[in-house]
Every structure is written in structure tokens, then in C-alpha cells.
C-alpha positions in Angstrom: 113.3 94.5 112.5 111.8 97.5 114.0 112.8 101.0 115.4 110.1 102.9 117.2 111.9 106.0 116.9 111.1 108.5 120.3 109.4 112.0 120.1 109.2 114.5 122.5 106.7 115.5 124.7 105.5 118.9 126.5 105.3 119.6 130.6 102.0 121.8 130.4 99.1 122.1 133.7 100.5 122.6 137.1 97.9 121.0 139.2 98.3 118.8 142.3 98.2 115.7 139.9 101.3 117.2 138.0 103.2 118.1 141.1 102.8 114.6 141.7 106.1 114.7 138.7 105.3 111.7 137.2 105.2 112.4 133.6 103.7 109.2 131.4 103.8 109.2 127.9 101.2 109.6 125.7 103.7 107.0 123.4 105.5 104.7 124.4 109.0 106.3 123.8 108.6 110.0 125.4 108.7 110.9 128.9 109.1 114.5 129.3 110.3 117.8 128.0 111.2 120.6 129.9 113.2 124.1 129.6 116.2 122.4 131.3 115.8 118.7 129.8 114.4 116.3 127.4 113.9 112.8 128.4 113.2 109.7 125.9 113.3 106.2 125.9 114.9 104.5 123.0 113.6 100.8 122.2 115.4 99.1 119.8 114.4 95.3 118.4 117.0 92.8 118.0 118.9 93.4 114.7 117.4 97.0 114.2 119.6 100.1 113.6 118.4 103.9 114.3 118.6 106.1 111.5 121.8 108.4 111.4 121.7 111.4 113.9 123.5 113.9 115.5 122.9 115.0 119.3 122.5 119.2 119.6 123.0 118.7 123.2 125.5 117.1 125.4 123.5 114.1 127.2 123.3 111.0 129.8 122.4 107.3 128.2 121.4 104.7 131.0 120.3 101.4 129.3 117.8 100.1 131.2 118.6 96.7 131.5 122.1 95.1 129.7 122.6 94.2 125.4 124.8 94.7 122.8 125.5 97.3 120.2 127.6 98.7 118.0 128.2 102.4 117.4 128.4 103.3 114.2 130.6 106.2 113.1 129.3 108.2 109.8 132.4 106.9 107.6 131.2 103.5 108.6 133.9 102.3 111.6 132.2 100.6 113.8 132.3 100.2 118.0 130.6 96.9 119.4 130.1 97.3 123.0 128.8 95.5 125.6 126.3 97.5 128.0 125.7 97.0 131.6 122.3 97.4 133.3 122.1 101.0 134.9 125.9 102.0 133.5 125.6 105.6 132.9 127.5 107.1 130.1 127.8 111.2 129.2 128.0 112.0 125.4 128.8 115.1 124.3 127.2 117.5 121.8 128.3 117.0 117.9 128.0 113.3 118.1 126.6 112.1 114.9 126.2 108.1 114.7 124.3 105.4 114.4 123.1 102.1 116.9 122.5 98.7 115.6 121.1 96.5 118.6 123.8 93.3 118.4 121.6 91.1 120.8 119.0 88.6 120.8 116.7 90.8 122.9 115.0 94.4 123.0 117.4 96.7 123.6 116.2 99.6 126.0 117.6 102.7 127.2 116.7 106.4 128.2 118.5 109.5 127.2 119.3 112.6 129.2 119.5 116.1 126.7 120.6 118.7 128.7 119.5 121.5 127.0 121.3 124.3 128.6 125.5 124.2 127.4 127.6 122.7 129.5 131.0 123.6 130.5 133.7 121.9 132.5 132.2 118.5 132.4 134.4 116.2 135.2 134.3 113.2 136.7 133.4 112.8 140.9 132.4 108.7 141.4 131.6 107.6 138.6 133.8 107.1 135.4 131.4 109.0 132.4 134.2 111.9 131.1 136.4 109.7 129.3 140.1 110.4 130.3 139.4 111.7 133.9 140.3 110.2 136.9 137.5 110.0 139.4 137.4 112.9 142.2 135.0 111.0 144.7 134.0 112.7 147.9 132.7 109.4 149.7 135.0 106.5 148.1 133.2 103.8 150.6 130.0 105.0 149.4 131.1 104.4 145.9 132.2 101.1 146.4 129.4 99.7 148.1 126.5 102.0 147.7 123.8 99.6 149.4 125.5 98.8 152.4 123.2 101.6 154.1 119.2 102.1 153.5 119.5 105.7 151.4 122.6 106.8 149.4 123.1 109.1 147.0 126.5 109.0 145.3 127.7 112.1 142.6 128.6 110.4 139.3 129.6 113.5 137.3 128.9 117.4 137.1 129.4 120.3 135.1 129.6 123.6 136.2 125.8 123.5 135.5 124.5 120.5 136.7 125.3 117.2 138.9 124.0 113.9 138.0 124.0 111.3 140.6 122.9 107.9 141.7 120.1 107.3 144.3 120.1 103.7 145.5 117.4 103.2 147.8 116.9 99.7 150.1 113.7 98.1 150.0 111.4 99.8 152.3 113.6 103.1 152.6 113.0 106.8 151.3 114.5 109.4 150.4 113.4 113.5 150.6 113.7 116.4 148.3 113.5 119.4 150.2 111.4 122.1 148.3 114.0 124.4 145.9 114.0 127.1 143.7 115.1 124.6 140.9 113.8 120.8 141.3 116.5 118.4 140.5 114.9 115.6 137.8 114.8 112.1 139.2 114.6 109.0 136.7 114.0 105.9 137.5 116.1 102.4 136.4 115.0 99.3 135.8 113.8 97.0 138.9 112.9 100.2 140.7 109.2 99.8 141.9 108.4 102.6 144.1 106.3 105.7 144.9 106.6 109.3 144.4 105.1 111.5 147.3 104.6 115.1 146.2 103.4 118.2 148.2 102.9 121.8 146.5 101.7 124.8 148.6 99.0 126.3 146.5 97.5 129.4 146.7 96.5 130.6 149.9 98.7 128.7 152.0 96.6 125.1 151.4 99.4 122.3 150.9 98.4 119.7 147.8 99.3 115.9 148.0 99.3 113.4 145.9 101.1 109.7 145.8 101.8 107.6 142.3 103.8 104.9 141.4 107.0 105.2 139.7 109.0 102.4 138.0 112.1 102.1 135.5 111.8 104.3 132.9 109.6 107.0 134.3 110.7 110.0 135.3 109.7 112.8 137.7 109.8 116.6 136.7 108.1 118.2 140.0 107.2 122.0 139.6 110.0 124.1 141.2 109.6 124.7 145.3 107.9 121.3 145.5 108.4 118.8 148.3 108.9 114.8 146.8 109.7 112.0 148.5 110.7 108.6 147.2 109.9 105.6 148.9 110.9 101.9 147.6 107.9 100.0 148.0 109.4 96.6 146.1 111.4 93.9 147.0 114.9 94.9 146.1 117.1 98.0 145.5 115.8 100.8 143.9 118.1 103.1 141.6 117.8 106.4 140.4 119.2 109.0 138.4 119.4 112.5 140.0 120.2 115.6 137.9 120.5 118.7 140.0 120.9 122.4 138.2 123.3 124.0 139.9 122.6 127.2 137.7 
């Protein structure tokens, strides 16, 4: 039994490569760190528990791929769920707990911190604020979110941030428009596409660069960048989408 606990890593060169916002790990379990986010991957063997911990920040857990846990609560109660591919889940800060993968298989999942507090956390399609009803602006979008080529349904916000889901049809894209704030865009498992990226750089010359991006990786463009997304594989591509509103 094995836990390959995840560490965090720094965002530091802006070059054209950068801008490209695909940030690899130099380990296997970080992605990327930021002033607004930290993004790891947590891999868990079959049978293997995490050591206890308490989250500092409120954040967004997306398994990448399905399994079963349990959630252990410090006085020893324990929660055995079962987790759906891609189901997106908000925790709030103060959690302190423990996971114990229940399945027969590795159990793997990224985590959201959003490092900024958040206030007013509420639910628009999807259902991640326990106790809400949902307050969806497109409901036929929600219910069947690949009926059209590029669709990008709100799952939750804040009065901070909104965190939504990108599905993209095989051979469509999607745009970014270039913003004071770049939203952060993590991929889910299955997705096989690439990430398009073009900075102005000094002097008016525009930058571009083009690199994969598949479930697990995430983007973190440098702010008034232009990315686009395009689904180069053979089925649906899904995405998380965090935007700061502030």
C-alpha cells in the first residue's frame, strides 16, 4: 500500500513556451501553483489511506476517473462513498479528514485550492453546495451538455470565482478571449486535446505556441493571453473552468 503524497509547485518564466499554459510537473503529483490557485493531483493505491489533514482553503475535488472511498472524520466516523468520473465536489475550508481508497484500483483525483476566501458560495447547474437548490441559467444545456459541439455550463460560484464545465465534441474548439485575469482550465480524464496560446510581447510581435493537453493537466496562461482549446481525440472532451470574478 502506497501514498505518493502531492507537493506544490511554482509558476515562474513568462516566455512564449509558458504562455503556451501548460504546466507539467516536475513529479508526478503537482501541476501548478499560482497567487489565485494551487492545483495537485492525488493518487492513491488500492487499500492506501492519506495521512490526516486539514484543508486552509475552500477547494474543488474532480476524481479523474470513478472508485471508492471512505472519508474519515478525525473521531474515527467514517463516510464510504462511491465517486463518479468527472463529479465535481466543493469542500470548504476547516475540513480536517482522512481518505482510504475502498477499490481494487488506483484511485485518482485533482484538487482545486482557492487561495483567495471565498464568500457566498451557491449553486447555478451543478449540485456542489450541499443544501442548495440549483439556479441554472440554461437547464437544456445542463441536461444534455453534448448535444451541441462547444458548451460551457456554470456548476457553482462565489462571489469570487465561477467554476464551470467545458465539454467539447470531438473536433470542436473553444476560445478564451485575452483578459485582465485568465480563468484556469483543467483538464478530465479522456480529454486528448490541444492548447493554442498567443501573447503579444513587447513591441507589438504576437508569440504562438501549440501543446498537447490531456486529463490531469492543467493550463495557467499569463493574464491578457489569447488560448484556444481544440479536441483533437475521438470523443468528448471535459474541462474545468475557474474564472476570477475579483
Amino acid at each position: 500500500m502506497r501514498y505518493r503524497p502531492p507537493a506544490v509547485a511554482a509558476v515562474t518564466a513568462v516566455t512564449v513556451l509558458v504562455a503556451v499554459g501548460l504546466c507539467r510537473a516536475q513529479a508526478p503529483d503537482v501541476v501548478l501553483a499560482n497567487e489565485q490557485v494551487l492545483v495537485r493531483r492525488l493518487i492513491l493505491e488500492p487499500g492506501a489511506t492519506t495521512p490526516k489533514h486539514t484543508h486552509d482553503h475552500d477547494h474543488i475535488t474532480v476524481p479523474l476517473g470513478g472508485g471508492k472511498i471512505a472519508v474519515v472524520a478525525p473521531d474515527g466516523v467514517e463516510q464510504r462513498q462511491t465517486v463518479a468520473d468527472g463529479a465535481i465536489r466543493f469542500v470548504p475550508s476547516g475540513v480536517t479528514h482522512t481518505l482510504r481508497n475502498l477499490g481494487d484500483a488506483v484511485f485518482r483525483a485533482v484538487t482545486i485550492d482557492l487561495l483567495a476566501p471565498q464568500t457566498g458560495a451557491r449553486n447555478r447547474c451543478g449540485a456542489l453546495v450541499a443544501g442548495q437548490k440549483a439556479d441554472c441559467p440554461d437547464k437544456g444545456a445542463a441536461a444534455s451538455p453534448k448535444k451541441k459541439g462547444d458548451t460551457m455550463v456554470p456548476q457553482m460560484e462565489t462571489d469570487q470565482t465561477l467554476m464551470s464545465l467545458l465539454t467539447l465534441a470531438p473536433g470542436a474548439s473553444h476560445a478564451f478571449k485575452p483578459a485582465a485575469s485568465s480563468p484556469l482550465v483543467v483538464a478530465l480524464q479522456g480529454t486528448s486535446a490541444t492548447a493554442v496560446v498567443e501573447l503579444t510581447l513587447a513591441g507589438g510581435a504576437v508569440g504562438r505556441g501549440e501543446r498537447p493537453i490531456e486529463g490531469g493537466d492543467a493550463l495557467c496562461p499569463p493574464p491578457r493571453t489569447g488560448v484556444t482549446l481544440n479536441n483533437t481525440g475521438p470523443t468528448f472532451a471535459r474541462f474545468i473552468v475557474v474564472a476570477f470574478t475579483r
